[in-house]
C-alpha positions as CSV (number, residue, x, y, z in Angstrom):
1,X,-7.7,-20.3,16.4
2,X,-9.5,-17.0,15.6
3,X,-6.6,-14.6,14.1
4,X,-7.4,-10.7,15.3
5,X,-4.2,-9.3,13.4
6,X,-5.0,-6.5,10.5
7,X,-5.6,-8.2,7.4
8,X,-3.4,-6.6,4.2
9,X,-3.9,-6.8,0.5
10,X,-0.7,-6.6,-1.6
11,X,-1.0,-5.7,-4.8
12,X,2.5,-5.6,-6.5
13,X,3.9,-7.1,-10.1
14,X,7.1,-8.1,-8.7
15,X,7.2,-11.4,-6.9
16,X,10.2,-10.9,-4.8
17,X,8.6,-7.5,-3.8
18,X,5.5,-9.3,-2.9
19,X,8.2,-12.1,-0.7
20,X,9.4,-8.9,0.9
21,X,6.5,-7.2,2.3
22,X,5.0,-10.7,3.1
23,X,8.0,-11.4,5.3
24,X,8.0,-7.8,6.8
25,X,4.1,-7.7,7.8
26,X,4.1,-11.7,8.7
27,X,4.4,-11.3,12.6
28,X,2.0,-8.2,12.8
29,X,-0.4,-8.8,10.1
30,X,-2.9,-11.2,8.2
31,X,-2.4,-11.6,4.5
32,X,-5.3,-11.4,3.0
33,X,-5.0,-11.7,-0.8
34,X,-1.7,-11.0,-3.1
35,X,-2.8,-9.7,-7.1
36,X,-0.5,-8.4,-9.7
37,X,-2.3,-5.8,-11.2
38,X,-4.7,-2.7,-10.1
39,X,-8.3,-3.7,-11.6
40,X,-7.8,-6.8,-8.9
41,X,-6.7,-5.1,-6.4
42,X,-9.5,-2.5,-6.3
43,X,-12.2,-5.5,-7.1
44,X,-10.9,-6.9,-4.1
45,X,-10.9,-4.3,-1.4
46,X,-14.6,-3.5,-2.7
47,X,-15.5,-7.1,-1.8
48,X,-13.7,-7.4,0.9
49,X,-12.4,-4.7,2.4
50,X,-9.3,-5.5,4.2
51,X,-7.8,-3.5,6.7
52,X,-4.6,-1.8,4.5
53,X,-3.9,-2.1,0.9
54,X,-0.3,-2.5,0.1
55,X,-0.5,-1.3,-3.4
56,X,2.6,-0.4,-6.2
57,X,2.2,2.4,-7.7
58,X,3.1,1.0,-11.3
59,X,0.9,-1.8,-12.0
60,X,-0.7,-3.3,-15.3
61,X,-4.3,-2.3,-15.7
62,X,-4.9,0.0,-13.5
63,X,-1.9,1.7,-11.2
64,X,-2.1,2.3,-7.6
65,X,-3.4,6.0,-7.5
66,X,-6.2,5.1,-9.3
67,X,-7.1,2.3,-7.2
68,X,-7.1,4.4,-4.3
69,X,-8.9,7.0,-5.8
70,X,-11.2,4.1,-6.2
71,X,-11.2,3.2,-2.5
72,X,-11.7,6.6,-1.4
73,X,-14.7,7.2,-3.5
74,X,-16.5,3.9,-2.7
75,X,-15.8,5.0,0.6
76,X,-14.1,2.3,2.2
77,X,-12.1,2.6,5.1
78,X,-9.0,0.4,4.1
79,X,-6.0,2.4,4.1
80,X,-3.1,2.6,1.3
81,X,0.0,2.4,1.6
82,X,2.2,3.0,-1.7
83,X,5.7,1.1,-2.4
84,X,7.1,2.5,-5.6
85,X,10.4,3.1,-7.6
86,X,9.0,6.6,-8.4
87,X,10.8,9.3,-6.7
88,X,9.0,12.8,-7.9
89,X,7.1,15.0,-5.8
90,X,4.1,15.5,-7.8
91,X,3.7,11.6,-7.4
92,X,4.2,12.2,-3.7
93,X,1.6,15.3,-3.3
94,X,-0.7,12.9,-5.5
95,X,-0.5,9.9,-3.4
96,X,-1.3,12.0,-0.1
97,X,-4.7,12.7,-1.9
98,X,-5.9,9.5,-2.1
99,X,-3.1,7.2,0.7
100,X,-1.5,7.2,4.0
101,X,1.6,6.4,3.2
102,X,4.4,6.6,0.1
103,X,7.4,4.3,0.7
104,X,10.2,3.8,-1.8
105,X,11.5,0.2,-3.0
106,X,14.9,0.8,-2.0
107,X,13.9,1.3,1.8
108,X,11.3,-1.2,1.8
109,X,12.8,-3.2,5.0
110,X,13.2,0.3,6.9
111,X,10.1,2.1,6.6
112,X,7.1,-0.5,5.6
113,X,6.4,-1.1,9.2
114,X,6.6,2.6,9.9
115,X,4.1,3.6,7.4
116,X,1.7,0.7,8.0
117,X,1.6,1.9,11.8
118,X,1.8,5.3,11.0
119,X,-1.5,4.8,8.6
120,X,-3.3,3.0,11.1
121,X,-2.7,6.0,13.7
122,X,-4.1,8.5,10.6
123,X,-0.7,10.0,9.7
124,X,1.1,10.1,6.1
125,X,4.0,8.4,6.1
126,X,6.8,9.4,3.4
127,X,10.3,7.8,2.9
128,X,13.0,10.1,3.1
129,X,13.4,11.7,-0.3
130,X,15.7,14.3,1.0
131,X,16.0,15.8,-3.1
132,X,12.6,16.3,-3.2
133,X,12.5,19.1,-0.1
């Protein structure tokens, strides 16, 4: 059976994270590859080029900006979506640079699926940080 669904890298250093977003993107979308740290993440969309890149902001090696700094200058047309801890606006204003999306840990189960789709139509999506207005 030929699967059509949007294949997704995830590139987080925190196995139950990774269980997480697996379980939310399962139905919708084709898990591509899973690595714990930048330098694979970016070697991988490179190669392969998946539809999104799920990507943690704080990973060993490399961290997410720079991977997608990476993707946006090698031109590819994956889209990033970053899950983080981090709750500061410069991070914010710097991940709309280089991603499509910038959605916090804590609300994971309520806005991956937002920011994925959101991505995918061109818009950023943002968690609500309402103390970083």
């Amino acid at each position: 059976m030929d699967d059509n669904r949007p294949t997704v890298l995830i590139a987080d250093d925190n196995d139950k994270m990774v269980e997480v977003i697996c379980r939310l993107l399962a139905t919708d979308y084709q898990l591509a590859k899973v690595v714990s740290d930048g330098a694979a993440a970016l070697n991988y969309v490179l190669g392969s080029e998946p539809d999104f890149a799920i990507l943690d902001i704080s990973m060993p090696e490399m961290d997410g900006i720079c991977v997608a700094r990476g993707i946006q200058q090698a031109r590819r047309r994956t889209c990033v979506v970053f899950v983080t801890t981090i709750e500061d606006k410069d991070c914010v204003r710097e991940a709309r640079l280089v991603g499509h999306g910038y959605v916090l840990k804590r609300r994971l189960s309520l806005d991956l699926l937002d920011a994925v789709r959101g991505a995918r139509d061109g818009d950023f999506f943002r968690s609500d940080q309402s103390d970083l207005r």
